[in-house]
C-alpha positions in Angstrom: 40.1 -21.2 -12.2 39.3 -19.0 -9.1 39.1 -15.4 -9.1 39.5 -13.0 -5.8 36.0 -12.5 -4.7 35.4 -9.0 -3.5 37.0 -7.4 -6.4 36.6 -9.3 -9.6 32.6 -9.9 -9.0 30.7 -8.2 -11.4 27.0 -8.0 -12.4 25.7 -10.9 -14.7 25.0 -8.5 -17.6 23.8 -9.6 -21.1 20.5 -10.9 -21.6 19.5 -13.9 -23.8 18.7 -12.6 -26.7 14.8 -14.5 -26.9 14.7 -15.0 -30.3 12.3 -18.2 -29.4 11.3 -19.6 -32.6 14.8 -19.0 -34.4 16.6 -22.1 -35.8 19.5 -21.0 -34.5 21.0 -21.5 -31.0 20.7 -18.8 -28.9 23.8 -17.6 -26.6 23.4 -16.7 -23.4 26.2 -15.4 -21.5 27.2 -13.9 -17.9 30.3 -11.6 -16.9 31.7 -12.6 -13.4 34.8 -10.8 -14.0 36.5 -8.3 -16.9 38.3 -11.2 -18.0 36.2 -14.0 -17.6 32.5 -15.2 -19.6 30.8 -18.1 -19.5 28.8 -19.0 -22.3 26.3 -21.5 -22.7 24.1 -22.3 -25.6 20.2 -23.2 -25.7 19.4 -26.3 -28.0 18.1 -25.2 -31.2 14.2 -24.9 -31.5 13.0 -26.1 -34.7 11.6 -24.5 -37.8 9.3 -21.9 -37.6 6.3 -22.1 -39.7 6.2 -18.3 -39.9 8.5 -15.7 -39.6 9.2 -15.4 -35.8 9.3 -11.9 -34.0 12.8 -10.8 -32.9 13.3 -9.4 -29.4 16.6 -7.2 -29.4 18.0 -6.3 -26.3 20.1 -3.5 -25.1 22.6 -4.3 -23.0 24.3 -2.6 -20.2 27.6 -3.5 -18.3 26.1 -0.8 -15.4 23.6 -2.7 -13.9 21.6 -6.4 -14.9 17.8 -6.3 -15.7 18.2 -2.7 -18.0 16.1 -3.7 -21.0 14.9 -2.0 -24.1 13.2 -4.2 -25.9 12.2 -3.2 -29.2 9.7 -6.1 -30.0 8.2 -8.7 -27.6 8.6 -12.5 -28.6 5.1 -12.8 -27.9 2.5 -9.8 -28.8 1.6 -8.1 -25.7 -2.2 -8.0 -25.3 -3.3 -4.8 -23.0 -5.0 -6.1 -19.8 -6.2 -4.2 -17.2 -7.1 -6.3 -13.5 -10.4 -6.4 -12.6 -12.3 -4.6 -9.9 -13.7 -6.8 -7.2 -17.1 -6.8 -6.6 -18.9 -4.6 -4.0 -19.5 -7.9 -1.9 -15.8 -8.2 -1.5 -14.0 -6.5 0.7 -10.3 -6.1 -0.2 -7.7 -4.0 2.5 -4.5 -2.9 0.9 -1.7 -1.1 3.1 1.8 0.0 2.2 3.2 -0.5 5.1 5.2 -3.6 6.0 3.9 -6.1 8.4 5.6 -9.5 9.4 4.8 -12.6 7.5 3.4 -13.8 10.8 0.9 -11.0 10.8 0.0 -11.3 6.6 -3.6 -13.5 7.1 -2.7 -16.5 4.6 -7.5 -16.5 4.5 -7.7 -15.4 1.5 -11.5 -13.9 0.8 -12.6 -16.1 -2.3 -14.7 -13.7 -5.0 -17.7 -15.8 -7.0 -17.0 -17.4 -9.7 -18.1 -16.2 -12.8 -16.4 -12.7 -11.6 -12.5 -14.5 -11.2 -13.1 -15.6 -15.0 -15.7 -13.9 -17.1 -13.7 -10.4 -16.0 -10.5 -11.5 -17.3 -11.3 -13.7 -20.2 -14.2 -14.1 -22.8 -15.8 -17.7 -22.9 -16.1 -19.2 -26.4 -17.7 -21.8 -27.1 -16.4 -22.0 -30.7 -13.1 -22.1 -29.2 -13.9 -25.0 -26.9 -15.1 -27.3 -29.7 -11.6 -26.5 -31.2 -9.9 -27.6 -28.4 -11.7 -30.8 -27.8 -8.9 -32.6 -25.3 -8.8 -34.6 -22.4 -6.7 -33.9 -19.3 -5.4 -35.6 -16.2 -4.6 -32.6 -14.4 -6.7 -31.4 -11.3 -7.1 -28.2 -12.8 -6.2 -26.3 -16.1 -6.4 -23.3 -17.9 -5.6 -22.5 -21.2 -6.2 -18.7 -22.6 -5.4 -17.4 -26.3 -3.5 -14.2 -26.0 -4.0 -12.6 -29.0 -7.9 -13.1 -28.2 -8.2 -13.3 -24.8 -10.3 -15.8 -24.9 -9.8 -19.0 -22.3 -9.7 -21.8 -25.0 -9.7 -24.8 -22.5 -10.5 -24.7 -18.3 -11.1 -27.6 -16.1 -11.4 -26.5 -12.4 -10.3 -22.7 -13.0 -11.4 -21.6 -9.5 -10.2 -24.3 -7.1 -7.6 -22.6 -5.2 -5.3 -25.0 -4.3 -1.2 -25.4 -3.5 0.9 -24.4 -6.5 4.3 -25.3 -4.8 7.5 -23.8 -7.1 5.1 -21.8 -9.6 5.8 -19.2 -6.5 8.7 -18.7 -7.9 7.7 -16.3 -10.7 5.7 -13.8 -8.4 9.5 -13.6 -6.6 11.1 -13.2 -9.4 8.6 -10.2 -10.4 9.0 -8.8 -7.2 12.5 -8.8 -7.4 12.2 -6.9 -10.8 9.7 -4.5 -8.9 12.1 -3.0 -6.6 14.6 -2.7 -9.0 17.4 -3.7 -6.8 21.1 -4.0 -7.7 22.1 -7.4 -9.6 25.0 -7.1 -9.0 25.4 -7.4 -5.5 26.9 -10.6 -4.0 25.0 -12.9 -1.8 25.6 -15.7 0.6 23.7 -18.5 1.5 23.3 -18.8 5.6 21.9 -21.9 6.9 18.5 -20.5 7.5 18.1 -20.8 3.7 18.7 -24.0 3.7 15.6 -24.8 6.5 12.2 -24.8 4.6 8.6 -25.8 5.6 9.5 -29.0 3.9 12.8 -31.4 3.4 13.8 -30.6 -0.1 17.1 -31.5 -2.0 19.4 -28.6 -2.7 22.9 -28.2 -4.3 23.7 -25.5 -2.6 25.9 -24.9 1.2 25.8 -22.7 3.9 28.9 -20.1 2.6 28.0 -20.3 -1.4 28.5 -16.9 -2.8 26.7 -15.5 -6.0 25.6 -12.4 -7.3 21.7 -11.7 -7.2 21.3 -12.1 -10.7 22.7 -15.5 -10.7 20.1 -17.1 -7.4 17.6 -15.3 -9.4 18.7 -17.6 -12.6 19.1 -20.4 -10.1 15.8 -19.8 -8.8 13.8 -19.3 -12.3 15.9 -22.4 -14.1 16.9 -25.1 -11.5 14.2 -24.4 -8.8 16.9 -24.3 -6.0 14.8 -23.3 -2.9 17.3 -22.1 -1.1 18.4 -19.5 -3.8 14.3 -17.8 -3.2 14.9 -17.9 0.1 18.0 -16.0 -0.1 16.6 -13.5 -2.2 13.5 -12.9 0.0 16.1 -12.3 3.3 18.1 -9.5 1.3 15.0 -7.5 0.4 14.8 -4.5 1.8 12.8 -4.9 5.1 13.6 -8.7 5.7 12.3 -11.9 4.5 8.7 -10.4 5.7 8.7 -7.7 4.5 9.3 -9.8 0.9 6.6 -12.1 1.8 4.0 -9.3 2.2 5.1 -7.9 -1.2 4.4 -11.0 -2.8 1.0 -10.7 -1.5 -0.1 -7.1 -2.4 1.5 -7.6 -5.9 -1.2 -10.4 -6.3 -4.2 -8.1 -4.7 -2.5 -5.5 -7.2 -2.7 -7.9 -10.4 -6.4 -9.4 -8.8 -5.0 -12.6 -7.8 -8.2 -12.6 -5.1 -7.6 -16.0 -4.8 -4.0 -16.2 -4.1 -1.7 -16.2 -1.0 1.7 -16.3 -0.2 3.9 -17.7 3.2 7.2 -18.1 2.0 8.9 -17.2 -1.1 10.3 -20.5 -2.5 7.1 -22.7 -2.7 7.7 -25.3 -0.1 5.2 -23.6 2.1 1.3 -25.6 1.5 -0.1 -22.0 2.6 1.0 -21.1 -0.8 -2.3 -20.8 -3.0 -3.7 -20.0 -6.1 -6.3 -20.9 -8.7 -5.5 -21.7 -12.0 -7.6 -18.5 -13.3 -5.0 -16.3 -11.3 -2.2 -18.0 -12.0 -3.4 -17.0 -15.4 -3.5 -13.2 -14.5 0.3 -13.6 -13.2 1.4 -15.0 -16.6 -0.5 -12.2 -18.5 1.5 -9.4 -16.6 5.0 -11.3 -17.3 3.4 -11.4 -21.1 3.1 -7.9 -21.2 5.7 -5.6 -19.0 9.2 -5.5 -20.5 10.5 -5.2 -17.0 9.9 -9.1 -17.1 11.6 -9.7 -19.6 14.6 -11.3 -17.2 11.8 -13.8 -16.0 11.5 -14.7 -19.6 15.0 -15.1 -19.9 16.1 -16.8 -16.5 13.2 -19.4 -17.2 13.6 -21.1 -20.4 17.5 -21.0 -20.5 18.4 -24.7 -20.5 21.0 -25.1 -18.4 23.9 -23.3 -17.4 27.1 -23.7 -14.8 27.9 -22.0 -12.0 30.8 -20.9 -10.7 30.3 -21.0 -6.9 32.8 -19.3 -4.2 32.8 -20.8 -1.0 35.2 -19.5 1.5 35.0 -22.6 4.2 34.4 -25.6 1.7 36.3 -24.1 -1.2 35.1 -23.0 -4.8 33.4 -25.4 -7.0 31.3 -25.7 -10.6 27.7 -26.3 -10.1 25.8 -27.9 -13.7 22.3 -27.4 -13.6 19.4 -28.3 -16.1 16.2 -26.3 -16.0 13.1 -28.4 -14.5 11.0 -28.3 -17.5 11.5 -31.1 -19.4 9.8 -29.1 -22.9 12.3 -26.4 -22.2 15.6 -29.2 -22.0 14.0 -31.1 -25.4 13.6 -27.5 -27.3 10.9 -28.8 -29.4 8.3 -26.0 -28.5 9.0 -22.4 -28.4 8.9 -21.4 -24.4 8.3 -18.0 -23.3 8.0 -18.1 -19.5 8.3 -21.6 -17.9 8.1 -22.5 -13.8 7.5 -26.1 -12.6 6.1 -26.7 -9.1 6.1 -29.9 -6.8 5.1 -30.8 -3.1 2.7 -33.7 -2.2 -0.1 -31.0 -1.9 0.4 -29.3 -4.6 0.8 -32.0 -7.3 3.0 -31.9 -9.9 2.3 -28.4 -11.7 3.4 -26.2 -14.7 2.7 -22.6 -16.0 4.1 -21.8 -19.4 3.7 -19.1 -22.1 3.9 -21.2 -25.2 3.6 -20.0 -29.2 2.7 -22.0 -32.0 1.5 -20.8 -35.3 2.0 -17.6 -34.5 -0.4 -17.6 -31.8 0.8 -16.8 -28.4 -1.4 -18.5 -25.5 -0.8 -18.8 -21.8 -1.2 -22.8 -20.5 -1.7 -23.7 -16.3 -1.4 -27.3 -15.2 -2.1 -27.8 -11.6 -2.8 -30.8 -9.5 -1.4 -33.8 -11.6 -0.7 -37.1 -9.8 2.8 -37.7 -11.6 5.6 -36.0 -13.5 5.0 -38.2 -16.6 0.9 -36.9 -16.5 1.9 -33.1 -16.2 4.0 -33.6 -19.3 1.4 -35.5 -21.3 -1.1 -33.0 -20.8 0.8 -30.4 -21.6 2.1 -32.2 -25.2 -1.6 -33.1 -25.7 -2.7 -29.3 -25.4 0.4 -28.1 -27.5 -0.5 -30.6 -30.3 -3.9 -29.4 -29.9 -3.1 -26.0 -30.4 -0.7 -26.3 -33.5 -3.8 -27.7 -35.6 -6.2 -24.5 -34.3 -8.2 -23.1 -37.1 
């Protein structure tokens, strides 16, 4: 079934409805066209133990990412980024300077400040969450608390690899621009800092809102690297966005060089990857992040003028989000050989909403066992 491209592309408009604890499935759906939907359905997540919150979402055929959510899946908990220290010396500009120009050094604050100012230590907490972990670094903070319930190498900045993807995805949200809008992959997208396998061709055409979902779900590197070019400015002027939104949420100890992840400059610490996954928690402007990120899979309908049309099936990367047995509220895996094998998730189990960071793991099969180790761990919490 192909359309006629230029005038029967429309934005991808309706939300999934996040209702992440329900026993039924959810729908997600996109409109490409006035006569056309595609539907696909997330597996079933199984039975609360409590009465779930509902998110509702108004939706709007005028333009994608137009929220209103009346309750949050997870209970926003108000957070405010902390001050640096007056030994730390932090420049911020508005104007835009050329990824070149952005210095990747990023000025590391002490310790106790990159932790003790965002979280409260427990040790009562710690005994509760007695568990052993593979991962070079982790980070696990109760929400509702905000107490960090589980660290192991918070502050080592280090390579996060795809987890950049969420911090383009928020910028994208940021500027507010129009979903809508159709975009082609060039074959600079499809150069990277690092070989990578991709689905995608020079000529693909999708709307914004479907890279983005590309992006968040399926990790395609060339979809990020798309989005960063058609930014206003340029790809640089994307990059050093990324990078004042992380001095603006007091990431201290992150950096940015390219916007898919494939780039080892990109760094971060597991305490502000932490920070990052608070402000998804708590703006509804994220709430497509949300979305985009746990939806299972979902097929694509690419336009290709030169190679012809064709039905792309993709799976998201997270294999907890595929098996629907935990209740997912922002997911993003992340792999280069620097980097490890890495996760960020907003998980919620008995009715307690908590943030979880894996960095640094030597194999796939070790990320995942950690992270089912700390979920267990957290379903039996006092």
């Amino acid at each position: 079934m192909k359309q006629t491209k230029l005038t029967q592309r429309v934005s991808l408009c309706a939300a999934m409805a996040a209702t992440l604890m329900s026993t039924s499935a959810h729908a997600f759906m996109v409109d490409k066209s006035q006569q056309r939907t595609i539907t696909v359905r997330q597996a079933p997540q199984p039975a609360p133990q409590v009465q779930p919150a509902v998110v509702h979402v108004q939706q709007t055929t005028q333009q994608f990412g137009a929220y209103a959510p009346q309750s949050e899946p997870f209970q926003p908990v108000s957070y405010e980024a902390p001050t640096p220290p007056a030994s730390t010396t932090i420049t911020q500009t508005k104007s835009i300077v050329p990824a070149s120009q952005v210095n990747t050094t990023t000025t590391t604050t002490p310790s106790n400040f990159a932790t003790q100012s965002a979280y409260v230590r427990n040790a009562n907490e710690f005994d509760r969450l007695a568990v052993t972990t593979n991962s070079s670094a982790v980070a696990v903070v109760d929400l509702q608390t905000g107490n960090l319930i589980y660290e192991k190498n918070i502050d080592a900045q280090r390579s996060i690899a795809s987890v950049s993807k969420v911090m383009t995805a928020m910028v994208i949200m940021d500027a507010e621009l129009d979903m809508r809008e159709e975009i082609t992959i060039i074959p600079s997208d499809l150069v990277g800092a690092k070989r990578a396998s991709t689905n995608l061709r020079a000529g693909d055409r999708l709307s914004r809102s479907e890279f983005t979902l590309m992006m968040l779900m399926k990790s395609e590197n060339p979809a990020a690297k798309a989005l960063a070019r058609t930014y206003p400015g340029g790809y640089d002027a994307f990059i050093a966005a990324m990078n004042e939104k992380a001095r603006s949420l007091g990431m201290y100890q992150t950096s940015f060089a390219d916007s898919s992840g494939l780039d080892p400059r990109n760094v971060s610490s597991a305490s502000d990857l932490i920070k990052m996954m608070r402000a998804v928690n708590s703006n509804p402007r994220y709430q497509t992040v949300r979305n985009f990120s746990t939806a299972p899979s979902y097929d694509f309908y690419v336009t290709n003028y030169n190679t012809g049309d064709r039905t792309l099936k993709m799976a998201n990367t997270s294999r907890l989000v595929r098996a629907g047995g935990h209740p997912i509220g922002v997911s993003k895996t992340g792999y280069i050989r620097e980097a490890g094998y890495c996760v960020v998730m907003e998980t919620h189990v008995n009715n307690r909403p908590a943030i979880v960071v894996l960095l640094g793991a030597s194999a796939s099969n070790n990320r995942w066992a950690d992270a089912e180790n700390i979920l267990t761990q957290l379903a039996y919490r006092n």
